[in-house]
Every structure is written in C-alpha cells, then in structure tokens.
N, C-alpha and C positions, 0 to 999 in steps of 0.2 A: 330592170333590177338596178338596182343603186350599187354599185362596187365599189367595196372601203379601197381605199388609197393606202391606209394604215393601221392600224389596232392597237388598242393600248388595254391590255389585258389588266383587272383591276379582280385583286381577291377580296371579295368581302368578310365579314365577321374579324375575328383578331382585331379590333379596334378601326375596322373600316366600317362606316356608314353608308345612307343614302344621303345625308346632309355633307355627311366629309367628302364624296366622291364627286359630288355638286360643287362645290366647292375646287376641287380640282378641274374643271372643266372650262377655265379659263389659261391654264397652262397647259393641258393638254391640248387647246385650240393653239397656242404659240409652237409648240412641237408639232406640229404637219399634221395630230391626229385627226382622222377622218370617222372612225367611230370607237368608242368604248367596248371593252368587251367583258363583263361582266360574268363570273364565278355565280353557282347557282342561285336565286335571290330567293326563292319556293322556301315556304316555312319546315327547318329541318329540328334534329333532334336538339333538348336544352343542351348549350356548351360546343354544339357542331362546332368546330374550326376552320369548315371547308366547303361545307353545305351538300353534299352528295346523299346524306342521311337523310334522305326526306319524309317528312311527315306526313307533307300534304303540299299536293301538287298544285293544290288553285288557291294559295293563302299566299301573301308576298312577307316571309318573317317581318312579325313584328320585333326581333332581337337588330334585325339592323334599317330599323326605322316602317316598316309597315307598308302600305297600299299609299297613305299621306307624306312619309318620306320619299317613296318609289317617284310618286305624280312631282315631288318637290325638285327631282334631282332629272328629271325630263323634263321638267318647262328650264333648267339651264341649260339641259344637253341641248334642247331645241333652240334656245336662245343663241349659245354659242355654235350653232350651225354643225352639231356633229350629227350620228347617228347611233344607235344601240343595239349589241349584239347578247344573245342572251346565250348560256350556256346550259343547257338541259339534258334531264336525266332519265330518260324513258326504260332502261334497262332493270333499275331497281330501285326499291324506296327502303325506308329501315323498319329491319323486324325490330318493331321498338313498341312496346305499351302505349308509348306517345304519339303512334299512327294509329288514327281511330277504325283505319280502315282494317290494320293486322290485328287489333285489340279486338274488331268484331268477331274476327276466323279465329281467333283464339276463343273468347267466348264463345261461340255459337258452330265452329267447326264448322263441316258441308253445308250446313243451314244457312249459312252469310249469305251475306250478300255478295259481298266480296272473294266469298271462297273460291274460285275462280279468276280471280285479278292477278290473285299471286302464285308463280309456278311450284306448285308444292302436289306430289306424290299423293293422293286421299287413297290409293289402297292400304295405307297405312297410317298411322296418327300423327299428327302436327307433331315433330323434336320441337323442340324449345333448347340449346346448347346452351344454357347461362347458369346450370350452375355451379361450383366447385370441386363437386364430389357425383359420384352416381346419386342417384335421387333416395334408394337404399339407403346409403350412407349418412344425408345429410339427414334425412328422417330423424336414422338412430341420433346424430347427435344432438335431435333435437334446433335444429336451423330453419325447419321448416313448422308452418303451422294454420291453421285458418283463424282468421279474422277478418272484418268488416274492412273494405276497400275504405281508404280518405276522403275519397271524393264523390261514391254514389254510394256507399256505406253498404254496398252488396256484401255478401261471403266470397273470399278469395284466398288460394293458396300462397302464404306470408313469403320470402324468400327477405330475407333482412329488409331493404325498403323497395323490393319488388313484391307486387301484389297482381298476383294469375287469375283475375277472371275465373268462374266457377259457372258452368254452363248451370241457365233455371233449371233444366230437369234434374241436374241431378241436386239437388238439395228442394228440401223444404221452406221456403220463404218464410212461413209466416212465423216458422221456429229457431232458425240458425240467423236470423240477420244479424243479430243482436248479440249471440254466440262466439263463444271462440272454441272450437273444438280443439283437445289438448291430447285426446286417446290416440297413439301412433297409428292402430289398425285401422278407425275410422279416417284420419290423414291419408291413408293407403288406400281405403275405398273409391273414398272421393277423387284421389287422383286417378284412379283407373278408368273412372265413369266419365273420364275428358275426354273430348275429343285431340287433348292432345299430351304428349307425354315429356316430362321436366328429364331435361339427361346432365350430363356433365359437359363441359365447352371442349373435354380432350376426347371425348366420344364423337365429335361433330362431323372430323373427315370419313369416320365409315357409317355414319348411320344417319346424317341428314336428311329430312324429308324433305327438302327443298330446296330448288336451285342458290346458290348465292351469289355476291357476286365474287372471283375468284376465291379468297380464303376468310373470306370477312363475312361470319355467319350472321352479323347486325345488319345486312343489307341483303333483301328477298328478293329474289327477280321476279319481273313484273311482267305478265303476257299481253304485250301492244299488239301480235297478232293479233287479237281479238277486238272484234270493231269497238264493242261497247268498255273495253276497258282501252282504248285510245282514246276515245270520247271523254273518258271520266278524266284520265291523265292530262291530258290537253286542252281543257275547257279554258282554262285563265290565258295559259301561252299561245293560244291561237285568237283570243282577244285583244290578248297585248299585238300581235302581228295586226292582224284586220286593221285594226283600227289605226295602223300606220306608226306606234308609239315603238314598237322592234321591226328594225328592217333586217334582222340577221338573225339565223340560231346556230349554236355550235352542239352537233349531238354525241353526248359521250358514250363510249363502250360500245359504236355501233354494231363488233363482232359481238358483243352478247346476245344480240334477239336473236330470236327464233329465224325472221326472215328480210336481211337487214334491208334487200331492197323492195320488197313488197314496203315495210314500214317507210322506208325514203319517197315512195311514191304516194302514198295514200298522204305523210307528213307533208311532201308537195303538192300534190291536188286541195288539202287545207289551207295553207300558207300562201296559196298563190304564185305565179312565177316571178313575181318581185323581191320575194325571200332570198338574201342572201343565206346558204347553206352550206356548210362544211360538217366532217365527220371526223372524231376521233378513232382515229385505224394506225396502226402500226403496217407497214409495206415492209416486205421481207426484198432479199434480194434479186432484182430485178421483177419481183410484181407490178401491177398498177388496177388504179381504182380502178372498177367495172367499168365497162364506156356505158352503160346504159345505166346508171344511177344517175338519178337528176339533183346533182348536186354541182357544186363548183370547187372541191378536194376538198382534201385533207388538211390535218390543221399541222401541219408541217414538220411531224417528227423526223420523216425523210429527208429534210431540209437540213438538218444539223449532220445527219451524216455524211450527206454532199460537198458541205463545207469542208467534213473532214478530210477531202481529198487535194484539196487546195493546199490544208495547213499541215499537214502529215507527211512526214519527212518518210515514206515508204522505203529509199533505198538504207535506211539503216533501222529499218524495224526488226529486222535478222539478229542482227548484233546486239538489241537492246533485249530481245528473247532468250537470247545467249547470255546475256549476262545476269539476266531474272534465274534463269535456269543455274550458273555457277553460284548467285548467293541465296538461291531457296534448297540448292543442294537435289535438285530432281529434274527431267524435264517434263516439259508440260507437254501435253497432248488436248489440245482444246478438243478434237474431234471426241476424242475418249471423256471428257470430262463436262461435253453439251452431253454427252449421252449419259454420263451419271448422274446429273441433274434432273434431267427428265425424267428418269426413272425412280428418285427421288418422290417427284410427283404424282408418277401414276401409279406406286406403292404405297406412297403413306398418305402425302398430303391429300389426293383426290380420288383414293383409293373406293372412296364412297360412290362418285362419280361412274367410274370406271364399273363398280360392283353392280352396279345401274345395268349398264350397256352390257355388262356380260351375261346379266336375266333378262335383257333383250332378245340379245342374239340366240339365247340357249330354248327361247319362249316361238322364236319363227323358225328355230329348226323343230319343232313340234308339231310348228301347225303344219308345214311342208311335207310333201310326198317325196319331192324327188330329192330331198336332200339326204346325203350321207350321214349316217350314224358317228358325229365328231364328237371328241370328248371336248368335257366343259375346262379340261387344262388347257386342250389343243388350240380350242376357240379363247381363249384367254392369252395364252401365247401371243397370238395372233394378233392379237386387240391391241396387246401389250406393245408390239412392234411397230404396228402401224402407228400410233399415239405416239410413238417416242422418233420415230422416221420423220414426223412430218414438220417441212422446211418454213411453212407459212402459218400466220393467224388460224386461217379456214377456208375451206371450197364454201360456195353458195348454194348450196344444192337446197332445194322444194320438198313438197309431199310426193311431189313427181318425179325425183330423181336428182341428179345434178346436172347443169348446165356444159355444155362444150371444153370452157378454159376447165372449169373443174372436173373435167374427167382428165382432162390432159392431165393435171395436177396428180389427179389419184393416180393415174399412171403412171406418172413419174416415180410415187412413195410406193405404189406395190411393187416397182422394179429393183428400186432400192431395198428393199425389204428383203425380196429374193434373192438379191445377188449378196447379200449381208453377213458377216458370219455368224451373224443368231436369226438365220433363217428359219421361220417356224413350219407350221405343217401348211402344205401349197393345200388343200382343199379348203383347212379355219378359212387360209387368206382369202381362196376364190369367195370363198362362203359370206364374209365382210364387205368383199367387192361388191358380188351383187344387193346385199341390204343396202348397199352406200348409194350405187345408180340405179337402182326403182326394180331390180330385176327379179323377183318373187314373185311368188305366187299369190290370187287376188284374197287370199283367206288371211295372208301374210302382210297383204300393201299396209295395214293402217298403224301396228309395229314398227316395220321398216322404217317409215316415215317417221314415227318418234326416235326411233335410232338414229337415225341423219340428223334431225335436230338436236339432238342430244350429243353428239359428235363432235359436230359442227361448233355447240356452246363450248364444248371441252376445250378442243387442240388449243383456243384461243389463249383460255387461263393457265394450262399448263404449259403453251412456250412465254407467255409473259413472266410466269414464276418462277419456271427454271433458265430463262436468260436474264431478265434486268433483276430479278430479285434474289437471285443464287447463284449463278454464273459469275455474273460483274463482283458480286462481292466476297468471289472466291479466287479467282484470279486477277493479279494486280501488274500486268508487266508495263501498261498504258493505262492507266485512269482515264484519262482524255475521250479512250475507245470503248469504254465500258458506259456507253449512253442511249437513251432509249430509242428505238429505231436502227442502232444500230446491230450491224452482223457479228456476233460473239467469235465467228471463225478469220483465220487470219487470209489477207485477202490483199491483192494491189491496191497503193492507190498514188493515184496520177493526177497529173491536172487536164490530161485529155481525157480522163473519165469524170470529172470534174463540169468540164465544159460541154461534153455527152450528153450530162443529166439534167443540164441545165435547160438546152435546147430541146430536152423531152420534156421537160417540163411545163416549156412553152407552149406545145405541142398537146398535150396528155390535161394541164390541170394548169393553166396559166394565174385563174383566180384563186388558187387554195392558198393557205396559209402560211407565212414563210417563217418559222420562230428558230431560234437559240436559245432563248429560259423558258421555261415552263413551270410550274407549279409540280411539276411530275419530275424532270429533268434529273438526273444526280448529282450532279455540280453546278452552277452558275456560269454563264456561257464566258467570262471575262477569266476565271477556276480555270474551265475548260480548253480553254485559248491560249494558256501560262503550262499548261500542260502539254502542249504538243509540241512545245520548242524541246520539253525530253528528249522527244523522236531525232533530235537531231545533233542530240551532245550523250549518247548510251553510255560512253564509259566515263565521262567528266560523270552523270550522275551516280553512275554505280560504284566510281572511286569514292562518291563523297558520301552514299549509304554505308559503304565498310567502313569507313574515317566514323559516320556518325553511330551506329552500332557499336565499334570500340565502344567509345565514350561514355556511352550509356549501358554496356553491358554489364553494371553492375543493378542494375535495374531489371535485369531478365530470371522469371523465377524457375523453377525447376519443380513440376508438378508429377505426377504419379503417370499422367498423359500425353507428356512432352513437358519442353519449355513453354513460359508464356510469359511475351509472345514469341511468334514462332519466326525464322526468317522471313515469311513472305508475309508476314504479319506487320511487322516490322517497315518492310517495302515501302507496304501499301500507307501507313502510320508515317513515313516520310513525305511519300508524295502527295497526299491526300494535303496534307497541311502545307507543303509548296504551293499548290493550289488554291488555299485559303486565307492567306499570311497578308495581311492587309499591308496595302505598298508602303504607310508611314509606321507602321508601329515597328516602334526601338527596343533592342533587349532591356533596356532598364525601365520599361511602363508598366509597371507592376498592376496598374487598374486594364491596361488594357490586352498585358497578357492572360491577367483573369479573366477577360471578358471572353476572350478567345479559345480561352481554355473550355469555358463552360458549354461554347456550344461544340467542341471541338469532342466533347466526350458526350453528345450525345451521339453523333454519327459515330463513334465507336460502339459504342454500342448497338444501335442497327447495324452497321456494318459486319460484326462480329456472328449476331443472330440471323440477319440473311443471309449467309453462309451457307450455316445450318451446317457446321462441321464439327466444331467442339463445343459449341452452344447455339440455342436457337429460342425463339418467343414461346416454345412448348413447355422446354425444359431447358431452363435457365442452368450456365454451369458457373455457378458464383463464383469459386474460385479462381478458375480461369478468366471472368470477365474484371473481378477486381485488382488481379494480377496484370492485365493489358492496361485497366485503366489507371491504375498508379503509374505502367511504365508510362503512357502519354501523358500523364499528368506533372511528370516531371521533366518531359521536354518545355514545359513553362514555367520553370521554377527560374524567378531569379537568381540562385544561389549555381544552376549549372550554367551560369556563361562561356564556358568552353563549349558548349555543343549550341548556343544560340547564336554565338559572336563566326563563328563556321559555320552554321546552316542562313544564318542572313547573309553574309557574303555570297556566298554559292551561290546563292538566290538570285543574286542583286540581277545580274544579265541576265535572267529566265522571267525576271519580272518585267524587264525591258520586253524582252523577246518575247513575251504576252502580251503587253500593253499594243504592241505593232501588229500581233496576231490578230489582237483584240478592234483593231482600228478597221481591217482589212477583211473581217469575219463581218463587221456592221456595216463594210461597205458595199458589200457582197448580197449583204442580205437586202438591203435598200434600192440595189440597181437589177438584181438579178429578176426573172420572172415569178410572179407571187408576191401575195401582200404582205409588206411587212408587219409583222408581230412584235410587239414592244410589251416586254413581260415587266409589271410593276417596278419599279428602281433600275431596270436593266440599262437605262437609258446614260446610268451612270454606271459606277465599275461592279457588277456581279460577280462580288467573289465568295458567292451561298455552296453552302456543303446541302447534300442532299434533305429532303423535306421529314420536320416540320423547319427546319432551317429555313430553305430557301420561300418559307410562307411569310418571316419577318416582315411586318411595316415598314416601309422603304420613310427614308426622313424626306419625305415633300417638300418642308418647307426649304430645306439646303437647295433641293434639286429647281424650284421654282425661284428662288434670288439668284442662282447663278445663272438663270437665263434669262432672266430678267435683269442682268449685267448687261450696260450698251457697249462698255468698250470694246473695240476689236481683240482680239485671243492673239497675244504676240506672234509671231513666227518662230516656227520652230523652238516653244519655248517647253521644256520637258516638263514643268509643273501642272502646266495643262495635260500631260497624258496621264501623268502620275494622277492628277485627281479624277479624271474620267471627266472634265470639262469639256474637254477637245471632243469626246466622245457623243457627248450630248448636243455640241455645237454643230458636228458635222450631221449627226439626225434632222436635227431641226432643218438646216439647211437642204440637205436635200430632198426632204418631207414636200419642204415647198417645193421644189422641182419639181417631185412627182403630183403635186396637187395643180401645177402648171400645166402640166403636158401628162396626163394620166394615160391618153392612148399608146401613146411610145415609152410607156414601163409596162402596159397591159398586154397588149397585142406588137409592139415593135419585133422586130428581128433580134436574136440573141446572136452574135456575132466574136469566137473566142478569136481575141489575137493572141499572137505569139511571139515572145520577146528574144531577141538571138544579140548573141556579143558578151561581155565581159561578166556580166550580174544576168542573164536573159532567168537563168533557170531561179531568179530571187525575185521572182517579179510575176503577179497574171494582171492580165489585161484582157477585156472585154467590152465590146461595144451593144449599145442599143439605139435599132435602125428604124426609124419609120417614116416615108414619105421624105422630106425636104428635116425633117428633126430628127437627131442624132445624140448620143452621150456617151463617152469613152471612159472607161472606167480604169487605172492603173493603179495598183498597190504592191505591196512588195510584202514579199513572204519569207520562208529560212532564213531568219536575218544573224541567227543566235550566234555564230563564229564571229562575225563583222563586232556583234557587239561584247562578247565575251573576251576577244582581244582585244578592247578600248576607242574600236573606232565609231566617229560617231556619223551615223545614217544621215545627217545635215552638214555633211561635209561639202565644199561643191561641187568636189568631183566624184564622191562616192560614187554613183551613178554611172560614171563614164565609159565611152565604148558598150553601151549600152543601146538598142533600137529597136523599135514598133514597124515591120512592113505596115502599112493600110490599103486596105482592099478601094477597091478606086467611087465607090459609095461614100467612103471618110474622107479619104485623101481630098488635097489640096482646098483646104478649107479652112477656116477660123476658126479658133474654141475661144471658150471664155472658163476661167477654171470658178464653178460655183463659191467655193473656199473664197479665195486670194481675190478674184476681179480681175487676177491678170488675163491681156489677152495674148494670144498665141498663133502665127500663120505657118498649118500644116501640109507640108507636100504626101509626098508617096509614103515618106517615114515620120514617124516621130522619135524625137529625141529623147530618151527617159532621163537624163539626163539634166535636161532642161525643163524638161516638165516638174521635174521632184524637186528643184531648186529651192523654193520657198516652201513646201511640206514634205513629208515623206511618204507622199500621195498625190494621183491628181484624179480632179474628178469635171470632165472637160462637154461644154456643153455648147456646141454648134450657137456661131452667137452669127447674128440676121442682120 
C-alpha cells in the first residue's frame, strides 16, 4: 500500500474542474502533497454543488469535464508524482428523475430492475415527497396534469416541470400519447394505478417509503449489502482502482449501510490490499474503529476534537458558563437539552423511522409464544428511550445478532435507561433487548434482523441531527466546541488527555486522516482556533457583549414571541462573527463590510433554522428571522461606528491569540500521528462560517505566487501571520520533512514532553522517535493575557525560566530547526527560551 504523506482535499463543481485541478498540481507538488483527495467526481444531479446527489455511479460528470477531462488531469497528477484519492458514495444516490436507475422504479415499480437497489418498503407504494401540497390539493388547484414527457413523449403525471413516469399498463398507448388528459377524476385514476404515490415534501417524516439519507428525502439509500447491486455501483470505481489510476477511496456515511463491515471487506477483497482506505465515522467519546475493519481510519473528525484539548483553556470554562447563563438570563443544562433534541428527532423529524421499528417490534411479538402481551405505547416507550439514551453512532450487530463490544454498548444504554427518570416498562425493554442481540424465536429471526438494521441506520442520523445540527446551534457558550466530532456535553480538557489520544492514536489508526476543515466542519479551523482564546478571557468577553448589546439595543424588536433576537441569540451573533472578521478589513470598507455581511446572513439564517426553536426550514417564521437579520445586518452599517470601532479593538488580541492558536493547531496536525488533511485554501487562513460557505473557491492563484516567493519570511515579522503566509510556509516546509523521513511520522514513538518553569503551562511540546531519527515539536498555547496586555511573544525573554526535561532518547544531541536553519546542541534539557528566540515556535529536527 502506498501511504499518502499528505492530502490536499479538492471540491469539485462550484467552478472547479478537472482541467482547473490539473492545473493545480504543480503547486500542490511544492506544498509536500503526496495525493489529491477529490470530492465525488460520479455524474450527480444538474446544478449538484457537492456531488453526493448521484445520478450515476459509472459516468465521470461531464458538468466538470468528463471521462476526457478526468484521464487529462491524471496524466498531470501522474506527471507530477502524486497520487489520487477518490471520495465515494455507496450509502445513497438521488431520488431524482435524472437517475435512470430511480426513474425505472418509478415507472415500472417491483417490475424494475432496479427495484431492489434501492432501500424502499414495497409493502407499500413508492412516496415521492416533492410536492407542495397533499396530492388532493394540488389536483384541485389544478397543478397537476397529464401530458407527454419532453424527452420520450410518453404520458406522464405534469407537476410544473416535473414529469412522473406513467407505468404502460396503466394507460393506453396507442390513445393518450398524444393527449393531455384535463378531467380531475381521470388524473386521480391514473395516479392511483402507480406503483407509486405523489405526497407533499411535509408529509415525508411520517410516511416515507424509503430509507433516506438523514432528512434529505432527494437522496435514497442504496442496499450494497446485496452482491449484485455492489457490482452495479462499483463497476467504474473499482476500474479506476485496478488499473492503478486511484490508489485511495474515502467512504462516506459508512454508519448508513446495512453492514458496514461486511461491505468494508467485500470493498477490500475488490480493491486489493494496496487500497488506501479510510471511512467517514463520527467516534463518540472514548470509542474506536472496529480492530477488524480493514481499513486504515478514519477521515479525522476526532482529530479536531483532540486538538481541542491542547487549545482549551478547561480551567475557565466554568466561568465562561457562568457568564453565558447571567446574560441568556437561564441556566443551561446541556444533559436536559441533548435530551430535548433528540426527542425532537424521534418525535417529529424521524418519527417515520421510528413508526417503522415500532410495527416491527409489535409484528415479532405476534409471531412469539413466549412473549408477554405488551402494549404498543409500552413498546414505544421503550424504543423511545433507548433511541434517545444512546451515546454513539451505532453497535454493529448482523442477521445474527450483535457482536461482543456491541453488546457491552447495549448494556451500557439499557442500564442507563433503567436507572433514568423516565424509565419505561422493564419487560418493552427486555423485549427490545432480545430483537437487538438475535434472541427470538426462529419464526421471528428474519424480522429481528431487519429491526437491527433498521436501528442500527437510525441512532446514526438521529444523534448527527440532534448534536451538530440542533444542539450546536442552539447553544452558544463556545462556538469553538460546537464541531463535529465533537461531545455536545461539558467535559475536561487537558493537555495530558491531549497527549493520551495522541499516542492511541498511534496505537489504534496511525494511518487515518488527520483534518481541521472539512467540507462538513461549522467554522474554518483558523474561525475555530480565534475561538478558543474566548476560553481564556470569559469575562473581558462577556464585559464586551453587554458594552456591545447596549449599543445595538435599539435594533432588538419586540414580537408577540419574545424579543428578536433573543440574548443568546445575540451571543452567538457576536461570536460567530469574532470568528469570521477577516484580520485586514477596517470599519470604513464599505465594499468589504458588504461582502461580509452577505455571507454573514446566510449562516444566520441556517443557524437560526437548525435550531429549530423559533424558526426552522419546515416552517419558516419570517418575522422573527427578518427581525434577526436586520439586527445583524446593522452590525455592518457604516453609519454604527461606535459598535465596530469597540468590537475591532476587542478583537484586535483574540485575532493575535488565533493566529498563534492557529500556527500551533497546523503544527500539531503535521507532526502528530496521522496524515495530514489540507482542506482546499486552509493552507492559508480559514476564516469559513459554516457550509455552503466554507465550500467557496479558495483564490489559488494568491495562494500559488506566495509560494512561489523565494525570499526568506522575515523573522518574526507579524504580517506574515496576519496574512497566513507563515502558515502556508511552515506546511510546505514540513511536508518536506515528512516526505523525507515518512517512517518517523508514520510509525515513530509519539513522546509527550512537559514543560515546567515560568510559561511551562503556555507551551506543549512533543517528540517523534524512531531508531537514530527524532523531531521535537514546541509551540506555545494560552498566549491571549501575554498579548492582551501588550506584550509581544518575540520578546527575547518572553520565554524565560522556562524548560523541556528530555527523556535520554532526545537528550544530548543536535537539532536543526526546519524553519530558521539554526543549529542547537541539546543536553538533558532544553531551553524554551532559546529555542523560541527567532520564531514563536520550534520545530527541531535531529541533524546527523
């Protein structure tokens, strides 16, 4: 297997090509990348912006250059000595007309071919959720109609420029092609004699006939359990592997399937064992991937939370709770409020879902003898709890039951359950227990087993939607902490758990993925990193929300509801934009506080509607959302300079105190175990609000002439941090490192030092050991006092009384700092002191 060094994650569509991304692959050879990692390239719906909407699995979109752009932008990548990582979609494709495959099952219903590929309910008729109204309704008002399709001039049911497929039996060819039937009742016939039935898009959580994937009814889950629709799905991407042209797949949603490691092994016995393979999994606290998935990790959501422990100022996240709670006027109870979320979910949103499993469970206590006569509330109860109890994604349980760790796991939720104060009925529970681990009766196994899977799909979408898409953007006390992967409850954090997880990591999944942006992420890891100096100034911020609230309180409206916005509204509306607030732009840039403004009110608006508390994407509460968005829209009014001339000040040290975060988070990720992930533009300062934001076109060509600058990066010169030059410099730089010495970043000893003396606790240090090759890693953390009272971190003694023990492996040796060139001869200690003299960093590498 060929192990990337690096990754340079690349979104296609939004104005990326296969000719434009060819084109980059001469800069990403100068930045240490060792393979591309490419966003789905499979022909998706017209207008996709993301490609996950797939149309068709074995066609390379001709929207961003074809099968001929594809082959054009691999003979560079091959040229310039990288490799290709492909990003694929096996969980679901889009219920879209424009999949010939789902256009069949809609035409032809059970008859298809494909009726089977897609996970969909045939005790019942194909929902179709796209229209406006119930199907009644739009009848009467005459929205609907039959006429000839555009393109095979069949009879089809009209929906404005949606056109439904009319199964042949049921019309007459040789007399309606040509027709437009105009009579309601005959419209009403014909749609009945479907195999499938036209509903309304708000009817979809209780009455969907088919899996989706979490709430996005345009995307049908796809059963790769089944050989021959793996076969179908995988024909082109196991071409492209074989024949050596992708040495990597990255697989999405792998808790969607049915059986994620059956499918991990059958996708490895195709692929080869030279396949580089990683999976998109969300790890809860203290999980780890299966040891028997043949894979090499995960694609690193865990990773960003790791870091958080480094840059998290833990001993005053108390204080800064405290003070959320004095100006939202309540306190929070996150325990109370994961569990209103969730409930949330398995009420309304997935309610469909749920409704599922509970004519499940209510169909194998039927078939059962020795089961108790439970009511269908009891066993709902029941259901109800356990789905809202459970801590992780999902157990992995078979037809056969669940495995070992996953019974541990289920044990764990049933005790919790029980010991709860909405403990439901102990026999529902047992009663759930046994359908979960295979324990029925053999009239009952083939049930059971779809309940497990069906379960098992569940917990997944409902803890992703009631923590990163409801939770995080319902409470605001750390933005920073509200990111994905990470634990919504409040929790230590250290930097000897820090360096715990590091050397598990070693340990457990050395080759998975190591990222801070993603495509998925809620802030931009540079956002994120300007966010955590919060954690260490609670009441300087919350002095300067009340200062900033005054000023603007004449902007707060007074609705039938509440105010809007509300204090924690408000909060979040401060910080969010701390976060965002580009390092140069000045109160008086009238083009570029517009610019900022425009994307600034799009994430208000998601942010408001993932909530889902006074408004949400169901049911929109206009007044309230154009009431928030006027108040933020006049935090960018030239004309309030009192609230922008005091919120850029404030700023000014928390931007520094990010920028160092920010330096210290990329060097962490570069040295520590795992490959590094270079999310599009991140390389320079990612200051993206959450997505479709953080999907923006990164300016290449800025980022490719500044590295393509020979001159050396001054010392210590702050404009370099301010632009994210420094940022990109030090990548690049130690890209080549790890592309020098790959084994001693891959397999070396993860080795945490510990810093003691005057600064010890503003500082981590970390080494990697292998054999005769070594590299020390020192950066400095909590800096925001030092700079908030005007001292500057390049002072020459900032540092002092400051020292590194070294374990007698390091000690009494030479470095050479990769950066600077300086050399250094070290005894038993090292000097931080000295080391930091020329950067506010060292990154020290055993020189021979």
């Amino acid at each position: 297997m060929k192990h990337p060094t690096a990754t340079y994650r690349i979104q296609f569509r939004n104005g990326m090509s296969f000719d434009r991304a060819a084109g980059l692959v001469p800069y990403l050879k100068r930045l240490g990348i060792s393979h591309l990692y490419a966003s789905p390239i499979f022909t998706a719906t017209s207008g996709s912006t993301h490609g996950y909407d797939i149309t068709n699995a074995n066609e390379i979109d001709p929207s961003i250059g074809g099968r001929q752009g594809f082959d054009r932008m691999i003979k560079a990548i091959e040229t310039g000595g990288l490799g290709l990582i492909l990003d694929i979609v096996p969980n679901h494709m889009a219920a879209s007309l424009e999949n010939p495959w789902w256009r069949d099952v809609v035409e032809n219903g059970e008859r298809s071919h494909y009726a089977r590929h897609f996970d969909i309910d045939w005790s019942r008729k194909l929902t179709l959720p796209f229209l406006g109204d119930t199907f009644e309704n739009v009848l009467e008002a005459g929205e609907i109609s039959v006429k000839p399709e555009p393109k095979t001039r069949k009879p089809a049911l009209a929906y404005f420029e949606t056109f439904y497929p009319l199964n042949p039996a049921s019309y007459d060819g040789r007399k309606t092609k040509t027709l437009q039937i105009t009579d309601k009742a005959e419209i009403a016939r014909l749609h009945d004699e479907q195999s499938y039935r036209l509903i309304s898009w708000r009817d979809a959580p209780r009455e969907l006939s088919y899996r989706r994937f979490f709430e996005i009814t345009g995307l049908a889950g796809v059963r790769v359990e089944d050989p021959a629709v793996f076969d179908d799905t995988h024909r082109l991407i196991l071409d492209l592997v074989r024949s050596g042209v992708v040495e990597g797949l990255r697989v999405d949603h792998v808790d969607g399937l049915a059986d994620p490691k059956a499918y991990l092994e059958r996708l490895r016995q195709e692929a080869g064992p030279d396949c580089y393979i990683t999976v998109e999994k969300i790890l809860g606290e203290g999980e780890h991937i299966p040891s028997d998935w043949p894979i090499s990790g995960t694609t690193g959501y865990e990773f960003i939370a790791a870091v958080s422990d480094a840059l998290i100022d833990g001993r005053k996240l108390d204080e800064l709770r405290s003070v959320y709670d004095r100006v939202t006027g309540q306190l929070v109870d996150m325990n109370a409020e994961l569990r209103a979320a969730k409930l949330l979910m398995v009420d309304i949103n997935f309610a469909g879902e749920v409704s599922t499993l509970l004519d499940l469970a209510m169909q194998i206590q039927a078939t059962e003898h020795r089961a108790s006569a439970l009511s269908e509330a009891g066993v709902k109860s029941a259901l109800r709890e356990l789905l809202v109890a459970f801590p992780v994604y999902r157990t992995y349980g078979t037809r056969n039951g669940i495995p070992p760790k996953g019974r541990e796991m289920l044990a764990k939720v049933l005790g919790t359950v029980r010991d709860g104060p909405n403990r439901p009925d102990d026999a529902a529970l047992a009663f759930l227990e046994r359908i979960l681990i295979g324990d029925v009766e053999r009239a009952a196994a083939c049930s059971a087993s779809i309940f497990r899977t069906r379960f098992q799909q569940l917990t997944g979408p409902l803890m992703a939607k009631s923590v990163e898409d409801t939770l995080f953007f319902r409470q605001h006390i750390a933005l920073a902490l509200n990111e994905v992967g990470a634990v919504p409850l409040p929790r230590t954090f250290s930097l000897d758990r820090f360096h715990a997880q590091m050397q598990t990591r070693l340990e457990r999944q050395p080759d998975a993925l190591s990222g801070t942006s993603t495509h998925d992420t809620k802030r931009g890891e540079d956002a994120r990193a300007r966010l955590y100096a919060i954690t260490e100034a609670p009441e300087l911020w919350a002095d300067a929300v009340d200062r900033w609230r005054r000023i603007n309180s004449q902007a707060v409206r007074a609705l039938h509801d509440g105010p809007a916005p509300e204090p924690a509204v408000e909060w979040m509306l401060y910080q969010a934009l701390a976060g965002a607030w580009p390092n140069d732009l000045h109160t008086e840039d009238v083009a570029g506080l517009k610019a900022l403004e425009t994307r600034f009110l799009g994430y208000v608006e998601k942010a408001l509607r993932e909530a889902k508390l006074r408004t949400n994407w169901n049911d929109a509460n206009e007044p309230y959302e154009k009431a928030v968005r006027d108040y933020a829209s006049g935090l960018f009014s030239p004309g309030n300079q009192a609230f922008l001339m005091d919120f850029t000040d404030t700023l000014r040290p928390f931007i520094r105190a990010g920028l160092v975060n920010g330096i210290t988070q990329t060097i962490i990720k570069l040295a520590a175990p795992g490959v590094p992930d270079i999310y599009q533009g991140s390389e320079g300062l990612d200051l993206s609000l959450v997505d479709p934001d953080n999907r923006r076109a990164p300016d290449f060509d800025m980022l490719q002439q500044r590295l393509m600058e020979k001159e050396k990066l001054a010392l210590a010169a702050e404009e370099d941090w301010q632009s994210g030059r420094l940022k990109q410099h030090v990548i690049a730089t130690l890209l080549r490192v790890r592309q020098e010495v790959p084994t001693l970043f891959r397999r070396g000893d993860y080795l945490p030092l510990r810093a003691s003396g005057k600064r010890g606790d503003n500082v981590i240090a970390f080494a990697r050991a292998d054999m005769d090759d070594a590299f020390i890693v020192i950066a400095p953390r909590f800096v925001f006092s030092a700079l908030h009272a005007g001292l500057s971190l390049f002072e020459s003694e900032h540092w002092a009384e400051t020292e590194i023990t070294l374990p007698e492996k390091l000690g009494h040796r030479r470095y050479r700092d990769v950066c600077t060139g300086h050399l250094c001869e070290v005894d038993g200690c090292l000097d931080v002191n000295r080391a930091l003299k020329r950067w506010n960093f060292a990154l020290l590498r055993r020189d021979r």
